[in-house]
TIKOLDREN-650608 format. One line per 10 residues: number of its first residue (from 1); their letters; for each residue x, y, z of N, C-alpha, C. Coordinates in Angstrom, 2 decimals, always signed. Example, Ala and Ser with C-alpha at 12.3 -4.5 7.8 and 13.67 -1.06 7.14 Angstrom:
BEGIN
1> AS> +13.19:-5.69:+7.80:+12.30:-4.50:+7.80:+13.20:-3.30:+7.80 | +12.85:-2.25:+7.08:+13.67:-1.06:+7.14:+12.90:+0.03:+7.87 .
//
This chain:
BEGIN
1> XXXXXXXXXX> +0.84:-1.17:+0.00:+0.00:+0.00:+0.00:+0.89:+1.24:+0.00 | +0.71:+1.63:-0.61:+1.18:+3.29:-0.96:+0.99:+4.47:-0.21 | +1.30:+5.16:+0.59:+1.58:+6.69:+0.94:+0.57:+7.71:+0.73 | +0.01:+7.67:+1.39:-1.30:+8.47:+1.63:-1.33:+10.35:+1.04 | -1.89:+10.85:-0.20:-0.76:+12.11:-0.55:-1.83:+12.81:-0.41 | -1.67:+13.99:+0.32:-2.97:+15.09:+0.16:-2.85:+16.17:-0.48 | -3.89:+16.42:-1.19:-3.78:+17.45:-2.64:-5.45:+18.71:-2.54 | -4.26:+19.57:-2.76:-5.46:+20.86:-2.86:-5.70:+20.81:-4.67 | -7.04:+21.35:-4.67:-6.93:+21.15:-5.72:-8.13:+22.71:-6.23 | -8.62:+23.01:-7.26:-8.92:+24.17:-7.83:-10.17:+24.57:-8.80 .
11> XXXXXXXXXX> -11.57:+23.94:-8.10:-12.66:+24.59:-9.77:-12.87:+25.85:-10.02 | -11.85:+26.40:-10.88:-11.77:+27.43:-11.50:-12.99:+27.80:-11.97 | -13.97:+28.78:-12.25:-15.17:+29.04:-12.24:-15.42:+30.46:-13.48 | -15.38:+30.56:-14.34:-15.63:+32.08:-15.39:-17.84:+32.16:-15.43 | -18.15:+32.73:-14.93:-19.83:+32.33:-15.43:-20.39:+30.97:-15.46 | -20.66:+30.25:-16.68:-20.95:+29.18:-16.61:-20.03:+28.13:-17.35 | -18.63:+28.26:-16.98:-17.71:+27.30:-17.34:-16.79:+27.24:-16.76 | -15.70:+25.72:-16.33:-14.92:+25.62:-14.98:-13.64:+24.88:-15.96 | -12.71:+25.01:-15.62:-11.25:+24.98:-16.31:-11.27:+23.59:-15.95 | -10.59:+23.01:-17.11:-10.18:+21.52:-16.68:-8.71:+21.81:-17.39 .
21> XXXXXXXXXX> -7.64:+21.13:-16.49:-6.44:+20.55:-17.19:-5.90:+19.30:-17.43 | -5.39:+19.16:-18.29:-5.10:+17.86:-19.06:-3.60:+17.50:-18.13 | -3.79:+16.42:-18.02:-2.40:+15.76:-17.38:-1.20:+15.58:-18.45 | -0.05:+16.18:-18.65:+1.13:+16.10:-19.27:+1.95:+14.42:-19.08 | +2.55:+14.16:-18.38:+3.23:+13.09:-18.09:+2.79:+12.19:-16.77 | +3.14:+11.34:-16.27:+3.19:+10.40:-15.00:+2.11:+9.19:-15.58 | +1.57:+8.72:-14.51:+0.86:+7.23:-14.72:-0.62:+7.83:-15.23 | -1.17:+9.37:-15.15:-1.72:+9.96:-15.37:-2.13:+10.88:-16.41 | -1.21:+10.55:-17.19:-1.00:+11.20:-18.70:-2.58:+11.18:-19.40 | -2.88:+12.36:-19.61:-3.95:+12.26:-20.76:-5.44:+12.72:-20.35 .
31> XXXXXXXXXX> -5.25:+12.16:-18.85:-6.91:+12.61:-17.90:-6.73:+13.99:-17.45 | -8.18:+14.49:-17.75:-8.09:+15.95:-17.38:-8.82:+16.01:-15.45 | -7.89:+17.21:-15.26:-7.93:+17.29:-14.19:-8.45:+19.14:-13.45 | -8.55:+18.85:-12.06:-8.98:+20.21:-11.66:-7.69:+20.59:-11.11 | -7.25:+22.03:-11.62:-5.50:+22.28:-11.24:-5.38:+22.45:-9.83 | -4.09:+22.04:-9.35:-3.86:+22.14:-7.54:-2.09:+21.31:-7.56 | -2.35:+20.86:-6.06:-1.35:+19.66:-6.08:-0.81:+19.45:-4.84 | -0.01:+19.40:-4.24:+0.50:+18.27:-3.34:+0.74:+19.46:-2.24 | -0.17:+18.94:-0.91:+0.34:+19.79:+0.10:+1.35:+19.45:+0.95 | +1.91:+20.66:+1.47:+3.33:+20.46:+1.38:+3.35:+20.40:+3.37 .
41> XXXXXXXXXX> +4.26:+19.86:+3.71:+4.87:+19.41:+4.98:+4.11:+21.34:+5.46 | +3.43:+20.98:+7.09:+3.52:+22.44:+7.31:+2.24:+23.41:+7.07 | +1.51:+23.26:+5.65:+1.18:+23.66:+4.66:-0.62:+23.65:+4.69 | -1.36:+24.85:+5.25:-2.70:+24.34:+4.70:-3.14:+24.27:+3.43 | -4.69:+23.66:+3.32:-4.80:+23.10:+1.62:-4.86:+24.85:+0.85 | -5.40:+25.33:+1.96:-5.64:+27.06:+1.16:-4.59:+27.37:+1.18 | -3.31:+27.55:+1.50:-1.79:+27.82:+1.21:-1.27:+27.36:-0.27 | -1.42:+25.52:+0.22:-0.98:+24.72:-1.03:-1.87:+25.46:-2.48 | -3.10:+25.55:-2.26:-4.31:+25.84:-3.03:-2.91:+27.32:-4.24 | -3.09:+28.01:-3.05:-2.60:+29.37:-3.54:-0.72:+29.54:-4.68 .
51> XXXXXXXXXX> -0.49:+28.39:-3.93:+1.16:+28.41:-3.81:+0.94:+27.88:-5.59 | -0.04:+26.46:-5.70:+0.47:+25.88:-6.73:-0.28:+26.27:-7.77 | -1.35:+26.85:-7.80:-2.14:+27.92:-8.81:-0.86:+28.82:-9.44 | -0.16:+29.32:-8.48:+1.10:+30.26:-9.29:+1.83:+29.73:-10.09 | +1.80:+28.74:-8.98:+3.34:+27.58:-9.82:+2.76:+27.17:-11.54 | +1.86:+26.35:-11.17:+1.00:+25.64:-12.42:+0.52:+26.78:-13.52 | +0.37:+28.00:-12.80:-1.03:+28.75:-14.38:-0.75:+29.95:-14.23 | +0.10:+30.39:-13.58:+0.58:+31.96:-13.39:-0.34:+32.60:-12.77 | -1.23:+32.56:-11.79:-2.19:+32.92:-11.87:-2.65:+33.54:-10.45 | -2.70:+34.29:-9.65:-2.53:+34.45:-8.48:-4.65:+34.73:-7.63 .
61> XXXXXXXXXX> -4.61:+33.94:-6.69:-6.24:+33.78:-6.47:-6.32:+33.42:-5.20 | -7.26:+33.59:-4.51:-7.35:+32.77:-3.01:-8.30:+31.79:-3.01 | -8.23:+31.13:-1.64:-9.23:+29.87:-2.09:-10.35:+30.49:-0.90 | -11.59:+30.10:-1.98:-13.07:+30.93:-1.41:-13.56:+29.88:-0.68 | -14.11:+28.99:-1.39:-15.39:+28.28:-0.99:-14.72:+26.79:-0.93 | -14.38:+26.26:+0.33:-14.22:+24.95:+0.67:-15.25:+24.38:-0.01 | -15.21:+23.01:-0.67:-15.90:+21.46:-1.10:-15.68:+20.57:-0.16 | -16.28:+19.60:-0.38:-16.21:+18.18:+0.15:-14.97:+17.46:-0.14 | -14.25:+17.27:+1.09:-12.51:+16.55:+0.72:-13.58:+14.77:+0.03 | -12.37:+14.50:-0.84:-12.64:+13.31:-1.05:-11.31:+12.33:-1.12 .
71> XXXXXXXXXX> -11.82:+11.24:-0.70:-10.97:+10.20:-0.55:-10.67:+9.39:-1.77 | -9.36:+8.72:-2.02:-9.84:+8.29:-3.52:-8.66:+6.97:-3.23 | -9.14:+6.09:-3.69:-7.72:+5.00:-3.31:-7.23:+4.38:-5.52 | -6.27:+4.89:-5.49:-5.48:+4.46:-7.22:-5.36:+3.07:-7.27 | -5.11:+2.50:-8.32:-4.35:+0.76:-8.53:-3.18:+1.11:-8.03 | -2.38:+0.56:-7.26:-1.24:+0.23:-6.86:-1.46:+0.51:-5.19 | -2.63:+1.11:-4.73:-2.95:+1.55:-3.38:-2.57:+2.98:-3.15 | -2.61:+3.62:-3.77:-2.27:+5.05:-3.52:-3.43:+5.82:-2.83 | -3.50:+6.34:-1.73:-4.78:+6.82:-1.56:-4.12:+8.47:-1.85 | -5.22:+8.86:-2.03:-4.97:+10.62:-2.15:-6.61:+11.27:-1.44 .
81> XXXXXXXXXX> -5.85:+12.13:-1.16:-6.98:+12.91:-0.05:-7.34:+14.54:-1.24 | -8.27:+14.57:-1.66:-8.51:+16.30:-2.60:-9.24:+17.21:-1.76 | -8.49:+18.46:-1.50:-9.53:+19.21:-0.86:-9.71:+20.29:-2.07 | -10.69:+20.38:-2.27:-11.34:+21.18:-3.58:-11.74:+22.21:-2.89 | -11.59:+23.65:-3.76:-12.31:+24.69:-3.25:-12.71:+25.65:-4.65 | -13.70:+26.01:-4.74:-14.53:+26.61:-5.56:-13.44:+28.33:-5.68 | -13.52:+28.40:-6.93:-12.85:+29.60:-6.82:-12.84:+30.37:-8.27 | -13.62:+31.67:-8.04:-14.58:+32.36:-9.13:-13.14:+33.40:-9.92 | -13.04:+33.00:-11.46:-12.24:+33.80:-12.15:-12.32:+35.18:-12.20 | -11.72:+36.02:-12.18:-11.70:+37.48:-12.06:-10.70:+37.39:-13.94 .
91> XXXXXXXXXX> -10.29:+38.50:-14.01:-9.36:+38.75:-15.43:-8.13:+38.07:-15.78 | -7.76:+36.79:-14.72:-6.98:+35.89:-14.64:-6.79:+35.15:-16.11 | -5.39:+35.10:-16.74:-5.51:+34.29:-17.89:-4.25:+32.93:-17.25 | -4.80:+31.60:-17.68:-3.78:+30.92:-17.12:-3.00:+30.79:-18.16 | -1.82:+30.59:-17.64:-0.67:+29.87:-18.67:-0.28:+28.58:-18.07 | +0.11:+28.17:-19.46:+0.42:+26.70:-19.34:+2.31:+26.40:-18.67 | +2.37:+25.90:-18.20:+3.56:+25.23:-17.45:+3.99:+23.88:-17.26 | +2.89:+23.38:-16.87:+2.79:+21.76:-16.51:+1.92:+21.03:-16.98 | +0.55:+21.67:-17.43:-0.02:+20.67:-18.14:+0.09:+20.61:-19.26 | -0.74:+19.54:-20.46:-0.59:+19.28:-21.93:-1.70:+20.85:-22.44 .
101> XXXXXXXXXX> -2.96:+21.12:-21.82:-3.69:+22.13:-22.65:-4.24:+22.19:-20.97 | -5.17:+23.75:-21.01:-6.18:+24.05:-20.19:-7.58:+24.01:-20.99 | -8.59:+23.64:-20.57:-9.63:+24.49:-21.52:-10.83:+24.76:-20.49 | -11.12:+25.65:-20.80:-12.78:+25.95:-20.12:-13.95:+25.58:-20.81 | -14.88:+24.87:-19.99:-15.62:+24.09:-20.28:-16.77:+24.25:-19.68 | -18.32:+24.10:-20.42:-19.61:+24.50:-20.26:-20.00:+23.13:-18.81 | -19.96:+24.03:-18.06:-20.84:+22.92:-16.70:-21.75:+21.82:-17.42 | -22.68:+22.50:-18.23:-23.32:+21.19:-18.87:-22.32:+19.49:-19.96 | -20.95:+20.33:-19.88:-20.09:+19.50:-20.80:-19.52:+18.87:-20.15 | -19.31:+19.02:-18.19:-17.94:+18.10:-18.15:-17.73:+16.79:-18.21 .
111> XXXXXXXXXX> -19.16:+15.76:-18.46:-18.73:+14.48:-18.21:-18.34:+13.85:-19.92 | -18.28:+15.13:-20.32:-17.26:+14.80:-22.43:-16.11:+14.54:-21.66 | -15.34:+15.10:-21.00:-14.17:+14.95:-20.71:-13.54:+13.55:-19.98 | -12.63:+13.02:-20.18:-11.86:+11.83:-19.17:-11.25:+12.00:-18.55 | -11.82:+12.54:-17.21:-10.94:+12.73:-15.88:-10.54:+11.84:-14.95 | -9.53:+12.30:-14.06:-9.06:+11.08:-12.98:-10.44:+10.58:-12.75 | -10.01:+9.54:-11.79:-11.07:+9.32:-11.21:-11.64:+9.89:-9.98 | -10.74:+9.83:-9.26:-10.64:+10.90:-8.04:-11.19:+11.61:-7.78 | -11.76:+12.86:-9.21:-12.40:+13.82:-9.69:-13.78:+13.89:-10.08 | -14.37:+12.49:-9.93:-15.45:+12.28:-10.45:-16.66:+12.81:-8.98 .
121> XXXXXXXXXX> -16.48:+12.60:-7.71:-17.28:+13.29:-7.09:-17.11:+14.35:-6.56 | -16.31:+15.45:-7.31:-16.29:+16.66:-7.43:-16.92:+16.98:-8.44 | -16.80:+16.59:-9.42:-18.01:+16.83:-10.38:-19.12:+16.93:-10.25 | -19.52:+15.42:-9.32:-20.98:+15.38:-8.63:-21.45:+16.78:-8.09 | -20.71:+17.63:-7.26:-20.70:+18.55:-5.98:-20.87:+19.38:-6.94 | -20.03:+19.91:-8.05:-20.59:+21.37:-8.70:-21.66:+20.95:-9.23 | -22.23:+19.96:-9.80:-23.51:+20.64:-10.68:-24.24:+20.84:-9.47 | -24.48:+20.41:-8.64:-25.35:+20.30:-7.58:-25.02:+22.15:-7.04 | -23.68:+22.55:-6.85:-23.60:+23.91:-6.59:-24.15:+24.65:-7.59 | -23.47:+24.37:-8.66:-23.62:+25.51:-9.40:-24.41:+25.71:-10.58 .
131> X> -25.10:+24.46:-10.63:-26.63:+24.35:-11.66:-27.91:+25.04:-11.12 .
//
């Protein structure tokens, strides 16, 4: 069993469409994802939230509206812990760094997309917010 990793993570929000990013490299290549990442020794998820939004999309934002953490266990036993927080775009443009593409996407569209899995009852949680 694998190392328990906890990850802030980011639904970027413009009106009625929420940013998904595409995974670049790892065992994860290809699934789109909600941007964030690994909280760090020390570190709350609204810190991590803030720190890796810069890192990842240039993009500087605070984290508003806590979600529902979710638990998620990978093949190989990886569990990962997501704390998601809702967080409404202002004139923010992201740039790319780490992932393959960003795109913003119509709330009514996101289950077109192939996301982790992890991600799938965060999905649940916005339409329910924000429909």
């Amino acid at each position: 069993m694998g190392k328990e990793v906890r990850v802030a993570c980011a639904v970027l929000v413009r009106g009625k469409e929420v940013l998904a990013a595409l995974r670049r490299g790892g065992p994860h290549a290809g699934k789109w994802e909600f941007p964030g990442g690994k909280i760090e020794e020390g570190e709350t998820p609204e810190d991590a939230l803030v720190r890796e939004l810069r890192e990842e999309l240039g993009i500087g934002v605070s984290a508003e509206k806590p979600l529902t953490a979710v638990r998620h266990r990978y093949p190989g036993g990886q569990d990962v812990i997501l704390y998601p927080f809702l967080v409404r775009m202002g004139g923010c443009v992201p740039v790319l760094t780490v992932h393959a593409a960003v795109r913003w996407v119509d709330l009514e569209d996101l289950e077109g997309l192939d996301w982790l899995e992890g991600d799938y009852p965060i999905l649940e949680e916005i339409r329910r917010v924000l429909l």
